[in-house]
ChimeraX commands (.cxc) that place a marker at each C-alpha (Angstrom):
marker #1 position 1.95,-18.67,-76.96 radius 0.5
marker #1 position 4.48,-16.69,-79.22 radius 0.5
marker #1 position 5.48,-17.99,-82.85 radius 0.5
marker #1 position 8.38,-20.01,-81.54 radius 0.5
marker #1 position 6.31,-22.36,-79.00 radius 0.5
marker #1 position 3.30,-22.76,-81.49 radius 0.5
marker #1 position 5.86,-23.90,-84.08 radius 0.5
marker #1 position 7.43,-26.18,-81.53 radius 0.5
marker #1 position 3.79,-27.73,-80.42 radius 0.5
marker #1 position 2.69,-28.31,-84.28 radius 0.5
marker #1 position 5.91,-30.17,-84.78 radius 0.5
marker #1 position 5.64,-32.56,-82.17 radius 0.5
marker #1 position 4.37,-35.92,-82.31 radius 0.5
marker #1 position 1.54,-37.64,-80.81 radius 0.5
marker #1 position 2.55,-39.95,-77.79 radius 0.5
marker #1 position 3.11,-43.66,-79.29 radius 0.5
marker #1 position 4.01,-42.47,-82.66 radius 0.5
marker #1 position 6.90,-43.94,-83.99 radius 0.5
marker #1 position 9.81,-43.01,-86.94 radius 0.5
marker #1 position 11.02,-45.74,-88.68 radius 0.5
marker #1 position 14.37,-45.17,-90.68 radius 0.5
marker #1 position 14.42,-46.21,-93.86 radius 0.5
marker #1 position 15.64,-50.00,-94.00 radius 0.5
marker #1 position 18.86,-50.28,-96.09 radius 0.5
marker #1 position 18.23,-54.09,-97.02 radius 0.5
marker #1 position 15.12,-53.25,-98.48 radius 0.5
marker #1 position 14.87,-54.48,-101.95 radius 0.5
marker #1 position 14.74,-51.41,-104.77 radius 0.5
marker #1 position 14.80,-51.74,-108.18 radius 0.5
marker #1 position 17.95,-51.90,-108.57 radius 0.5
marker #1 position 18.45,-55.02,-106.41 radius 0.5
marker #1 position 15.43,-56.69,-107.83 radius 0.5
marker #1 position 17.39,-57.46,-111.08 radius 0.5
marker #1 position 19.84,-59.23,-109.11 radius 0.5
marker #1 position 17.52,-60.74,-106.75 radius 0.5
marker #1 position 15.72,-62.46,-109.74 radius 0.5
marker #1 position 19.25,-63.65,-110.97 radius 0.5
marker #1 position 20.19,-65.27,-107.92 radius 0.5
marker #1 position 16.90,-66.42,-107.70 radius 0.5
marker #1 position 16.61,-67.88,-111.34 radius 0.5
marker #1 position 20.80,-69.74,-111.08 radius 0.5
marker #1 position 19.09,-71.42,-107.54 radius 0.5
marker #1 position 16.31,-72.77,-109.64 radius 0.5
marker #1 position 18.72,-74.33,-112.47 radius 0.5
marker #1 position 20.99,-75.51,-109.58 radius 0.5
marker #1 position 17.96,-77.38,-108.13 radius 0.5
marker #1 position 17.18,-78.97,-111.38 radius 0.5
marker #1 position 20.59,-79.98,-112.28 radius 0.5
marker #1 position 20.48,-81.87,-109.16 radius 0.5
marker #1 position 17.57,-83.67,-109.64 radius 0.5
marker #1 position 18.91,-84.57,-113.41 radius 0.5
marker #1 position 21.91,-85.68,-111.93 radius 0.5
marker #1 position 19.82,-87.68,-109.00 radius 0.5
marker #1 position 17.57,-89.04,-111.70 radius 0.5
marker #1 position 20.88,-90.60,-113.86 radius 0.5
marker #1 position 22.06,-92.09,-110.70 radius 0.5
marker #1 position 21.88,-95.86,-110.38 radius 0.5
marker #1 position 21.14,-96.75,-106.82 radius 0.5
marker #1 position 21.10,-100.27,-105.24 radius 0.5
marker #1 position 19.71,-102.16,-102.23 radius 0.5
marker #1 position 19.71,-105.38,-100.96 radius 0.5
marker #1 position 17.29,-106.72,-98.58 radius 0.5
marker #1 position 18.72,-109.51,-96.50 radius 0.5
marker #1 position 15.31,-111.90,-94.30 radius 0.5
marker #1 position 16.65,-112.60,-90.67 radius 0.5
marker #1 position 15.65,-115.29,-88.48 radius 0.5
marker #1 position 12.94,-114.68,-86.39 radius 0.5
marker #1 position 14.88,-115.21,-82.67 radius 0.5
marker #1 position 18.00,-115.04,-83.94 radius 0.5
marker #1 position 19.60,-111.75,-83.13 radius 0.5
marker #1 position 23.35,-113.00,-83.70 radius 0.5
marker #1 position 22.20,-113.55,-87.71 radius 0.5
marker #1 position 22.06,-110.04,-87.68 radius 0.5
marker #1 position 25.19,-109.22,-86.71 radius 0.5
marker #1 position 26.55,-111.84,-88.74 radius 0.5
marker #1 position 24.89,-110.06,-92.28 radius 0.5
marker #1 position 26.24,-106.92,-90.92 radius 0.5
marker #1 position 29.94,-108.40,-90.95 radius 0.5
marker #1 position 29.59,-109.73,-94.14 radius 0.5
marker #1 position 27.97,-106.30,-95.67 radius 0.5
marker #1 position 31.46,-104.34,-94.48 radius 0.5
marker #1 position 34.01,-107.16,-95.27 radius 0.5
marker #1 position 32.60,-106.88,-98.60 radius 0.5
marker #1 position 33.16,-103.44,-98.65 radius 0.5
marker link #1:1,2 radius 0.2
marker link #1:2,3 radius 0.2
marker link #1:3,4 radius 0.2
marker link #1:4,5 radius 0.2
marker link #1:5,6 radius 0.2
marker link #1:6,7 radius 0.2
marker link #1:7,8 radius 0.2
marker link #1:8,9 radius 0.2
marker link #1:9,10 radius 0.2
marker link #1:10,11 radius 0.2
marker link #1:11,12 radius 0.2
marker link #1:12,13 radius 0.2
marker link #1:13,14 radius 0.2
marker link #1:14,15 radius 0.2
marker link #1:15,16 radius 0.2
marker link #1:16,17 radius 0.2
marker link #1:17,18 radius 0.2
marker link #1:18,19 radius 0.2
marker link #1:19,20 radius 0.2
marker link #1:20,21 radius 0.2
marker link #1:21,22 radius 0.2
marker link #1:22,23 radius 0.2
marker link #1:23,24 radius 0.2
marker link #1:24,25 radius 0.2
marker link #1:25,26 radius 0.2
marker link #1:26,27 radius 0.2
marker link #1:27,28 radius 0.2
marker link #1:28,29 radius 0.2
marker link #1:29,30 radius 0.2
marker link #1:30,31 radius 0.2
marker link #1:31,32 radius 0.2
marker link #1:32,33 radius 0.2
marker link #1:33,34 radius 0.2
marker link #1:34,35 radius 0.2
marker link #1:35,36 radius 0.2
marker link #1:36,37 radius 0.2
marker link #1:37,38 radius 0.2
marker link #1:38,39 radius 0.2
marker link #1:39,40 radius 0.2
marker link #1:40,41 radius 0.2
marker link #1:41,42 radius 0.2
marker link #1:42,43 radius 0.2
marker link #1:43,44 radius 0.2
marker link #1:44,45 radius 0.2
marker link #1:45,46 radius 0.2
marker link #1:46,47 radius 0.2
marker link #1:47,48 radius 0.2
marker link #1:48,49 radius 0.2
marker link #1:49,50 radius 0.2
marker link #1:50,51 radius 0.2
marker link #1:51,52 radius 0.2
marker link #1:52,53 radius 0.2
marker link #1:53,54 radius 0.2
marker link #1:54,55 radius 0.2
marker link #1:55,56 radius 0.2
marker link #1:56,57 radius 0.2
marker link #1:57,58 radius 0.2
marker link #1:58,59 radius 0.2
marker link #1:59,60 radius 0.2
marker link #1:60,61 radius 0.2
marker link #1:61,62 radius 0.2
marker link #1:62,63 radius 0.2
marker link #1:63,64 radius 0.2
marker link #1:64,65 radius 0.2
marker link #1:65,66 radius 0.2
marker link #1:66,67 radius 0.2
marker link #1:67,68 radius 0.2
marker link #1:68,69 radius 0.2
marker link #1:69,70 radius 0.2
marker link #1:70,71 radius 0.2
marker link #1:71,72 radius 0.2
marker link #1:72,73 radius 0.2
marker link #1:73,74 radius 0.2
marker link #1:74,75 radius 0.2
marker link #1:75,76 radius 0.2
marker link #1:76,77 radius 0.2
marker link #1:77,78 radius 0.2
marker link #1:78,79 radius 0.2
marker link #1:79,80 radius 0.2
marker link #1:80,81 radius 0.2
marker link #1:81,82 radius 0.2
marker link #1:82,83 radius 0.2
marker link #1:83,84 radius 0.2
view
């Protein structure tokens, strides 16, 4: 084997081996700065939803039907969207 072919065997790869490029959405430095930002203004965001969730004042009614008397029902419903 001359120098040419023994340089051409020790640079070739096993069978199976595999090159991976580098991945560009891989987070650097760099990125990790803005990564914690975007991290840190989704926290707050999710907070100042649950403050304004919490000041909310929410209201139910519960209305008892009839037993065997399905039309009741659709009465209370009528009533519920008239009032609306």
């Amino acid at each position: 084997m001359n120098g040419a072919a023994a340089a051409r065997q020790a640079n070739r790869k096993p069978k199976g081996t595999l090159t991976v490029p580098p991945c560009p959405g891989a987070i650097f430095e760099e990125n990790a700065v803005r990564d914690d930002e975007v991290f840190q203004l989704a926290v707050s965001d999710l907070s100042l939803s649950d403050d304004i969730l919490q000041s909310e004042k929410i209201t139910h009614s519960i209305k008892l039907i009839e037993p065997n008397n399905p039309f009741q029902a659709v009465q209370e419903g009528r009533k519920h969207v008239e009032e609306m």
